[in-house]
Jmol script that loads the backbone (N, CA, C; Angstrom):
load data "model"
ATOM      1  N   UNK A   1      57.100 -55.000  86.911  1.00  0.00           N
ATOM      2  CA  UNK A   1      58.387 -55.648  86.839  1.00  0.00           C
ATOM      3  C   UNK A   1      59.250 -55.114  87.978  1.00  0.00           C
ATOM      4  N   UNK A   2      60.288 -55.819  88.313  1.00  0.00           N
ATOM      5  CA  UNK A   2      61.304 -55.380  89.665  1.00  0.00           C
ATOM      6  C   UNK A   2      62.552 -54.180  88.890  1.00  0.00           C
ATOM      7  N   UNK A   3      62.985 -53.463  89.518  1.00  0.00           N
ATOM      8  CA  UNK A   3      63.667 -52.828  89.164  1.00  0.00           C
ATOM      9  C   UNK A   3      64.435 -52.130  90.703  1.00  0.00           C
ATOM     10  N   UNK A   4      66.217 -52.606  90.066  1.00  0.00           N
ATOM     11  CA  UNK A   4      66.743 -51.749  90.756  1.00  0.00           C
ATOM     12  C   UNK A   4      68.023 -51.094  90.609  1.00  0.00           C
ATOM     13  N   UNK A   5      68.355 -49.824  91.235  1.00  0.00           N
ATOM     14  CA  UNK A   5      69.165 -49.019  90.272  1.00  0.00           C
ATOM     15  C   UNK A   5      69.969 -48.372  91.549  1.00  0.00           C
ATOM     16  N   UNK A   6      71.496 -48.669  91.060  1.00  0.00           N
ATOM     17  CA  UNK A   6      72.763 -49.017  91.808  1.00  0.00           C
ATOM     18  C   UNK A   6      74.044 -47.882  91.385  1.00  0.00           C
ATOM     19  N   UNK A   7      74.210 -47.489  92.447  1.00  0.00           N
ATOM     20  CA  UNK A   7      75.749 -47.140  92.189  1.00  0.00           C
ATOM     21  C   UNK A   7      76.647 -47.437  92.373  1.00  0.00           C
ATOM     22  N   UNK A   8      78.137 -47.077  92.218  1.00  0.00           N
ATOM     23  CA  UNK A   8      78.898 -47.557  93.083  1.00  0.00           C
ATOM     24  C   UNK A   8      79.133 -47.134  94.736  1.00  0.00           C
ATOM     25  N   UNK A   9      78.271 -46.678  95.088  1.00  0.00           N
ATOM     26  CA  UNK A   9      78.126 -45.924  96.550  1.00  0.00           C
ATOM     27  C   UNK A   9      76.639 -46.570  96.891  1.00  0.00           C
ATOM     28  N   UNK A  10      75.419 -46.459  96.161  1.00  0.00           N
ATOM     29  CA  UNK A  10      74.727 -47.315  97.370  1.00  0.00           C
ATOM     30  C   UNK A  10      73.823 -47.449  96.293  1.00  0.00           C
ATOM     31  N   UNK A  11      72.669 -48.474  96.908  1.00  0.00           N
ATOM     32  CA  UNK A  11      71.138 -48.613  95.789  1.00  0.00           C
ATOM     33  C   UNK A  11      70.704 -47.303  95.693  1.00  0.00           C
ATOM     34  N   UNK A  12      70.273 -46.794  95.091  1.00  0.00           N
ATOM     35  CA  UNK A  12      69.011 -45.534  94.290  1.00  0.00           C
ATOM     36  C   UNK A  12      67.689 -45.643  94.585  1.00  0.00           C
ATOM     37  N   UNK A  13      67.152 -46.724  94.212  1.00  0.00           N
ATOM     38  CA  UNK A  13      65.945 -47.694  93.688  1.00  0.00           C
ATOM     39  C   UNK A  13      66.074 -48.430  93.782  1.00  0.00           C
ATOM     40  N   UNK A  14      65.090 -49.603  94.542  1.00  0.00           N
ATOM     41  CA  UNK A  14      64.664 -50.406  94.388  1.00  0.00           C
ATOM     42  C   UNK A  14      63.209 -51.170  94.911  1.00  0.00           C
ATOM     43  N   UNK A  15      62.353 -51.233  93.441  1.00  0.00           N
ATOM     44  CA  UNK A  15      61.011 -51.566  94.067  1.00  0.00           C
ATOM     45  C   UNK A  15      60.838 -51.932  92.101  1.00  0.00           C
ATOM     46  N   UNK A  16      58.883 -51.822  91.909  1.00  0.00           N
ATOM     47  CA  UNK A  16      58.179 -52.231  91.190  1.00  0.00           C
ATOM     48  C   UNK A  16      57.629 -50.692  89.836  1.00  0.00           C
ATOM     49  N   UNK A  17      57.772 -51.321  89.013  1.00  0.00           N
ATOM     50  CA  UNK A  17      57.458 -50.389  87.772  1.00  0.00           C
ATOM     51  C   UNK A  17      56.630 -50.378  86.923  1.00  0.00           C
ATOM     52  N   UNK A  18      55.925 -50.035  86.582  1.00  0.00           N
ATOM     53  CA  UNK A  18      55.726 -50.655  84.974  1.00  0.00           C
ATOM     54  C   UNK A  18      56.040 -50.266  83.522  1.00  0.00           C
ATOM     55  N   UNK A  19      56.635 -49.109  83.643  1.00  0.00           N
ATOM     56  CA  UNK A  19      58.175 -48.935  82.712  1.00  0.00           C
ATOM     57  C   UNK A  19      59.177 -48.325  82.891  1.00  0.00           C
ATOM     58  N   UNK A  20      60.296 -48.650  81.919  1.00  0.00           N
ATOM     59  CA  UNK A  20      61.153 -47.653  82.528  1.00  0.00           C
ATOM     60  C   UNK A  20      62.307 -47.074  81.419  1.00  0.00           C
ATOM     61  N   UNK A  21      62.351 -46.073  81.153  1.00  0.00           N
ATOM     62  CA  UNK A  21      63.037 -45.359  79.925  1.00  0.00           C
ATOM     63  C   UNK A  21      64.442 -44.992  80.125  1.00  0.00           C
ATOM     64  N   UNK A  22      65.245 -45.682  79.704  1.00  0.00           N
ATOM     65  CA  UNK A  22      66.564 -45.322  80.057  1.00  0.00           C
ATOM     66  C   UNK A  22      67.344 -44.569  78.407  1.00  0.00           C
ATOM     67  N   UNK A  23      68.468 -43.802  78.612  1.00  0.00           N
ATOM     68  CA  UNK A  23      69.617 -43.201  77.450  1.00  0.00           C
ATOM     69  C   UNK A  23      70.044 -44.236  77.078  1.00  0.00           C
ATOM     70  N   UNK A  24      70.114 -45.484  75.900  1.00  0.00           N
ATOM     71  CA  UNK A  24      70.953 -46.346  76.068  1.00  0.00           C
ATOM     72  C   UNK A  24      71.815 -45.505  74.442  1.00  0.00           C
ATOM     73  N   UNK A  25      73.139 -46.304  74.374  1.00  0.00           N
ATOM     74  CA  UNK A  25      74.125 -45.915  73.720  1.00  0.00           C
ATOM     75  C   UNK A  25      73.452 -44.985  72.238  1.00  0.00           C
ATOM     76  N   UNK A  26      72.698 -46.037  71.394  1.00  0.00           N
ATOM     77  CA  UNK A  26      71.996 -45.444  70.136  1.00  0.00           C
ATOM     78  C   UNK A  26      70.527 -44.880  70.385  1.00  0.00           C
ATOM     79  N   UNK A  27      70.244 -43.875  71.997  1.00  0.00           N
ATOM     80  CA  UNK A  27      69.012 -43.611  71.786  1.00  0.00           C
ATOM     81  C   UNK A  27      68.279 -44.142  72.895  1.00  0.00           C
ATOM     82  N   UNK A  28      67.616 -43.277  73.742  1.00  0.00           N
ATOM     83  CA  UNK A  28      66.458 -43.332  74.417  1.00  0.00           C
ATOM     84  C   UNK A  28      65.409 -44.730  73.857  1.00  0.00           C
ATOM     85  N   UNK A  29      65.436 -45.470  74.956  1.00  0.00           N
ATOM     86  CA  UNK A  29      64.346 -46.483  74.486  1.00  0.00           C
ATOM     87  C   UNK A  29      63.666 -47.269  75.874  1.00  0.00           C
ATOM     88  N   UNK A  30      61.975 -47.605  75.900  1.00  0.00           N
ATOM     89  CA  UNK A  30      61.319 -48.128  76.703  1.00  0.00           C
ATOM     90  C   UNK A  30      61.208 -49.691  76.923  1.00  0.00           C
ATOM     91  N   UNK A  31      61.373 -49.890  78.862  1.00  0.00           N
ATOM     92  CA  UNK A  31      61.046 -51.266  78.923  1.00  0.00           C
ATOM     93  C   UNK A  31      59.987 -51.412  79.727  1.00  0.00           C
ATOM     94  N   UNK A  32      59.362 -52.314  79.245  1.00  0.00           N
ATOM     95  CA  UNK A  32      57.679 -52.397  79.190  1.00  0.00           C
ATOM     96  C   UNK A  32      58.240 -53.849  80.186  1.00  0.00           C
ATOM     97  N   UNK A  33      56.862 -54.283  80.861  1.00  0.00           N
ATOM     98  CA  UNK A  33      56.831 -56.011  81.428  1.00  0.00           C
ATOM     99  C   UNK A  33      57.111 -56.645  80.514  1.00  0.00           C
ATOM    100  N   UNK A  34      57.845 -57.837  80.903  1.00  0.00           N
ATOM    101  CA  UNK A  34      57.846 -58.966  79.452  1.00  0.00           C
ATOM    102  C   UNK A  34      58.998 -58.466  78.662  1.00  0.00           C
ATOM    103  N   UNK A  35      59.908 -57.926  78.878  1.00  0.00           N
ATOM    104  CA  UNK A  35      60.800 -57.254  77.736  1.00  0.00           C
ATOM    105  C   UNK A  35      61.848 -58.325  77.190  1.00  0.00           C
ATOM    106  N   UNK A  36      61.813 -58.566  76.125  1.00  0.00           N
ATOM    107  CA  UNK A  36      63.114 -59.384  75.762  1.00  0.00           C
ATOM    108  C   UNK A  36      64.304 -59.019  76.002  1.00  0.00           C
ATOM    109  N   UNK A  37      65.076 -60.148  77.119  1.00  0.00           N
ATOM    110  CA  UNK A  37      66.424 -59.692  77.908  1.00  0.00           C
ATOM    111  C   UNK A  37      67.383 -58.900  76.702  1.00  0.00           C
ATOM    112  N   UNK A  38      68.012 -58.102  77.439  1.00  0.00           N
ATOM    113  CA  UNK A  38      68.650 -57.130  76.389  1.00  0.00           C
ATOM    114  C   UNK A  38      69.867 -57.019  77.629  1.00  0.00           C
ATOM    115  N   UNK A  39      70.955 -56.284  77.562  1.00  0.00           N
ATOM    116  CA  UNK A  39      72.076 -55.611  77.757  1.00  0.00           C
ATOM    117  C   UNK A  39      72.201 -53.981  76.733  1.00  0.00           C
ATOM    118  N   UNK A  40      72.773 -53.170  77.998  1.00  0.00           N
ATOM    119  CA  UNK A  40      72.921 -52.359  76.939  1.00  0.00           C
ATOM    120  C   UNK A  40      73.646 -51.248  77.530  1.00  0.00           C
ATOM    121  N   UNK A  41      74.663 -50.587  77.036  1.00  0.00           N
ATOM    122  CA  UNK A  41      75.087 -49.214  77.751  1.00  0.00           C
ATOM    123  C   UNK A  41      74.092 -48.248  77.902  1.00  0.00           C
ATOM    124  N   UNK A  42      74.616 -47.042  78.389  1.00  0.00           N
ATOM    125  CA  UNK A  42      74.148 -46.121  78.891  1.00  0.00           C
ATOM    126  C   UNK A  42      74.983 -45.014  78.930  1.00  0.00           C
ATOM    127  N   UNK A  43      73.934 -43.900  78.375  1.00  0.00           N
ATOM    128  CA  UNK A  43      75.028 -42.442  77.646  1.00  0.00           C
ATOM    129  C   UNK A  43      74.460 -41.544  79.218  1.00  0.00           C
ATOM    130  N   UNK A  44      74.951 -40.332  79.502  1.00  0.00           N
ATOM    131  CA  UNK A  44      74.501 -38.892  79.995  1.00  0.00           C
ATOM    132  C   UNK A  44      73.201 -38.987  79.374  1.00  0.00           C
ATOM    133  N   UNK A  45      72.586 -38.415  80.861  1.00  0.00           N
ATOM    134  CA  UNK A  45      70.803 -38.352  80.105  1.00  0.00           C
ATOM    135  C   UNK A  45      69.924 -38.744  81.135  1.00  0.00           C
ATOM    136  N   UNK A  46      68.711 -39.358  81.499  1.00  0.00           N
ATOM    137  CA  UNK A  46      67.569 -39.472  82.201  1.00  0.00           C
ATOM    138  C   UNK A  46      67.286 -40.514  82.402  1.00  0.00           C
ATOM    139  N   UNK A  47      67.068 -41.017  83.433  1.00  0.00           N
ATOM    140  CA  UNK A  47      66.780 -43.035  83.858  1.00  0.00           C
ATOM    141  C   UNK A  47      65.096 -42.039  84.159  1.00  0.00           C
ATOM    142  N   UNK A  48      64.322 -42.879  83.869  1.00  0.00           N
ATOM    143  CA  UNK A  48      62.272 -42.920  84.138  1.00  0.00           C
ATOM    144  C   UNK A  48      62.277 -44.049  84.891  1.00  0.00           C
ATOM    145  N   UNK A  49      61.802 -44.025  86.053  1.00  0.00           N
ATOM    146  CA  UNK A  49      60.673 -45.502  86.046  1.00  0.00           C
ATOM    147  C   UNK A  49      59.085 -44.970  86.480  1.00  0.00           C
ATOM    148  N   UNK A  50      58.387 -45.465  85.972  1.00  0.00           N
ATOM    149  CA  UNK A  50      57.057 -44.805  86.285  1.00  0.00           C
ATOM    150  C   UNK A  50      56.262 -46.436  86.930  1.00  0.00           C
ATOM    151  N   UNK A  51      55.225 -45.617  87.599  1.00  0.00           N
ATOM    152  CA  UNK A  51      54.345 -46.635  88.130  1.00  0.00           C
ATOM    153  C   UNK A  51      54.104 -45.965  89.383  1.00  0.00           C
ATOM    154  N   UNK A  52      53.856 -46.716  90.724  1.00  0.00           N
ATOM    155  CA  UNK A  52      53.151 -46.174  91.900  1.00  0.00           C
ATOM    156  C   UNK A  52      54.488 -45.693  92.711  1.00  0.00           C
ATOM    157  N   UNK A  53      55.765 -45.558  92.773  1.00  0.00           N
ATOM    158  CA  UNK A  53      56.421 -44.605  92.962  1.00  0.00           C
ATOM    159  C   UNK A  53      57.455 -44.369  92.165  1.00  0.00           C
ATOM    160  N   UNK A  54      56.956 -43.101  91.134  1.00  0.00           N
ATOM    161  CA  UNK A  54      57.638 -42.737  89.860  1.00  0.00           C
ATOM    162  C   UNK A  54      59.482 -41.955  90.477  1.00  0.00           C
ATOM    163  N   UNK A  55      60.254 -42.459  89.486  1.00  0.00           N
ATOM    164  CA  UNK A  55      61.675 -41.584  89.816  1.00  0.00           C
ATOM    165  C   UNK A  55      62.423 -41.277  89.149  1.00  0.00           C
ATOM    166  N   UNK A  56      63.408 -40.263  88.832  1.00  0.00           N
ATOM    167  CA  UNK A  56      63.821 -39.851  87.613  1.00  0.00           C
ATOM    168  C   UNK A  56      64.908 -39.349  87.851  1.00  0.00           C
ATOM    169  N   UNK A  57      66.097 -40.094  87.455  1.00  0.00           N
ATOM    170  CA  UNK A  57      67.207 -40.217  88.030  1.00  0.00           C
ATOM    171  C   UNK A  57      68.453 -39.616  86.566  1.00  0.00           C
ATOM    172  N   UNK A  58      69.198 -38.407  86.838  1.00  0.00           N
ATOM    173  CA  UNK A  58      70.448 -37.618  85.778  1.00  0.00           C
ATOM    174  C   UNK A  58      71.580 -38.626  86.031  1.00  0.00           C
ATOM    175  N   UNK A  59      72.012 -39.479  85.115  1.00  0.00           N
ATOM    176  CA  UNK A  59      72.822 -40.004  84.899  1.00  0.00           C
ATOM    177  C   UNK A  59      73.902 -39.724  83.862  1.00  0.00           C
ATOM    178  N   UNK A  60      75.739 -39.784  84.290  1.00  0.00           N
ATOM    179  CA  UNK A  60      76.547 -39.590  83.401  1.00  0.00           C
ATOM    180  C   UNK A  60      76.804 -41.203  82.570  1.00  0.00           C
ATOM    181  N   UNK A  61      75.807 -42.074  82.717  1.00  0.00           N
ATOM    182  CA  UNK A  61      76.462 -43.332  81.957  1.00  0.00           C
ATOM    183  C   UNK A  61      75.846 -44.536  83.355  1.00  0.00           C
ATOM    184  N   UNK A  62      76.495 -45.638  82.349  1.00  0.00           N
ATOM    185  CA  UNK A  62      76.375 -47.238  82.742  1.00  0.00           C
ATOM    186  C   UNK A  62      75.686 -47.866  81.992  1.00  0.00           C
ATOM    187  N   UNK A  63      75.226 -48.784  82.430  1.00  0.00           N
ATOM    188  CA  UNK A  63      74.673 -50.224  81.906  1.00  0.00           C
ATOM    189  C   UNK A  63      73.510 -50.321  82.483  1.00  0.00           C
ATOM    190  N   UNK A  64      72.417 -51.373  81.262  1.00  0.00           N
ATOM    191  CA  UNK A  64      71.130 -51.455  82.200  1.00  0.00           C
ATOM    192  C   UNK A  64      71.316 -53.443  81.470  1.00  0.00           C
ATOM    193  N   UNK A  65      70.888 -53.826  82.435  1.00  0.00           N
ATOM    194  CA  UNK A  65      70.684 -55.455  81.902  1.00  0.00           C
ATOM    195  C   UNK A  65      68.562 -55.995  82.395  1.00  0.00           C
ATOM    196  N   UNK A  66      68.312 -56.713  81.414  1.00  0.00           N
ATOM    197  CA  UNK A  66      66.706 -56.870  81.551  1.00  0.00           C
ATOM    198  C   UNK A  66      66.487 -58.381  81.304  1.00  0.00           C
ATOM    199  N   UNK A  67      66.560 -58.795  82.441  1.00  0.00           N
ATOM    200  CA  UNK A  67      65.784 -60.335  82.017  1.00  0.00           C
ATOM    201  C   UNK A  67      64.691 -60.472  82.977  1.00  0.00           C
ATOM    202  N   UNK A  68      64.012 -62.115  82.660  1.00  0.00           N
ATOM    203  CA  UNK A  68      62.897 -62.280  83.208  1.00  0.00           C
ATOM    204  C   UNK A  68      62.506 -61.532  84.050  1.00  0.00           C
ATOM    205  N   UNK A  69      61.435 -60.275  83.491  1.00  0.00           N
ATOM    206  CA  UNK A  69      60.875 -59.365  84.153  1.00  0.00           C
ATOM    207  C   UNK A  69      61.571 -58.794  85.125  1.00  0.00           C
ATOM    208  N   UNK A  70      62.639 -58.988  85.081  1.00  0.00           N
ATOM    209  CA  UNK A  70      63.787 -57.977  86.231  1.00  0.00           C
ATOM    210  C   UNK A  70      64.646 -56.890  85.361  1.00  0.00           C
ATOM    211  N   UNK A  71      64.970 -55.549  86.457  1.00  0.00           N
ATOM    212  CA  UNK A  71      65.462 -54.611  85.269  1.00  0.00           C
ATOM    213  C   UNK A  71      66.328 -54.000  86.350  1.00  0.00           C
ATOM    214  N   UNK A  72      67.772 -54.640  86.227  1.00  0.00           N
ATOM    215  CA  UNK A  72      68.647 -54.307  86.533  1.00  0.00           C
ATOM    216  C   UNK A  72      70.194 -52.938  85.750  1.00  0.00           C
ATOM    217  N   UNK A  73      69.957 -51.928  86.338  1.00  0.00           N
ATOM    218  CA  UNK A  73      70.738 -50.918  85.951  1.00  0.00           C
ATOM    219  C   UNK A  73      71.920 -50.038  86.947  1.00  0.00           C
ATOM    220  N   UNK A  74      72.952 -50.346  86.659  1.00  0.00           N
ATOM    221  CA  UNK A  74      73.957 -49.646  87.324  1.00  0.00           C
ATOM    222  C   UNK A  74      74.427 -48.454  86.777  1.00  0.00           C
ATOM    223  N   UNK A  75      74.288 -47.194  87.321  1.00  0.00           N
ATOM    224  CA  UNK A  75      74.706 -45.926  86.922  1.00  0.00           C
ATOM    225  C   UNK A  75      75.760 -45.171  87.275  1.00  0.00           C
ATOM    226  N   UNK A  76      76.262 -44.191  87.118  1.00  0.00           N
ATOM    227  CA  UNK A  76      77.466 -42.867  87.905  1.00  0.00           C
ATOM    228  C   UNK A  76      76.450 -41.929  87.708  1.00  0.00           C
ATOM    229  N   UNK A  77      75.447 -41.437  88.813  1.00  0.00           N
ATOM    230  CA  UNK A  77      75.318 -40.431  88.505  1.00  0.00           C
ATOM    231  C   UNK A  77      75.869 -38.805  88.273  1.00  0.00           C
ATOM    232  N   UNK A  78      74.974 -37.887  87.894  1.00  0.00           N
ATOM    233  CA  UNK A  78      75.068 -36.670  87.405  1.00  0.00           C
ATOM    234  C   UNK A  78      75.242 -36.164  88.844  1.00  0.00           C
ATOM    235  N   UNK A  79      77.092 -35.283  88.925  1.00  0.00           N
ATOM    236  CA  UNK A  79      77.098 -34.670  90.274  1.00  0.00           C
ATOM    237  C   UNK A  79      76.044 -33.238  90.804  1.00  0.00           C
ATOM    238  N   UNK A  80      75.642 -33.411  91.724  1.00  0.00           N
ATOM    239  CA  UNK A  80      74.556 -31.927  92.080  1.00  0.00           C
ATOM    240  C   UNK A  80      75.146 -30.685  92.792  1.00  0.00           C
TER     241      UNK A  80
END
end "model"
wireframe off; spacefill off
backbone 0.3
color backbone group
């Protein structure tokens, strides 16, 4: 599936997955190919995407939106 992951300062990510585990508001949960479009916040915690280039991104929050096999997520990340 496509996936790409945005800040308000520049893209993060963007390429191909085949899942990807984001903090959403009630709980850590996985999106697989094929996922039924969802919306959803996003708490402090760990963005996954795994596949042929895996990345694992500390986030304080945002939104992830998932339709037809696209997996669009905007974050603030965790300052370093």
């Amino acid at each position: 599936m496509k996936v790409i992951i945005v800040s308000p300062e520049k893209v993060l990510y963007q390429g191909e997955a085949s899942s990807v585990v984001v903090p959403g508001e009630k709980g850590r949960f996985e999106i697989l190919d094929h996922h039924a479009p969802i919306i959803s916040t996003l708490t402090k915690g760990t963005v996954v995407c795994r596949g042929n280039a895996p990345v694992t991104l500390a986030v304080r929050g945002g939104f992830v939106d998932v339709a037809c096999n696209e997996v669009s997520i905007c974050v603030e990340e965790e300052c370093k």
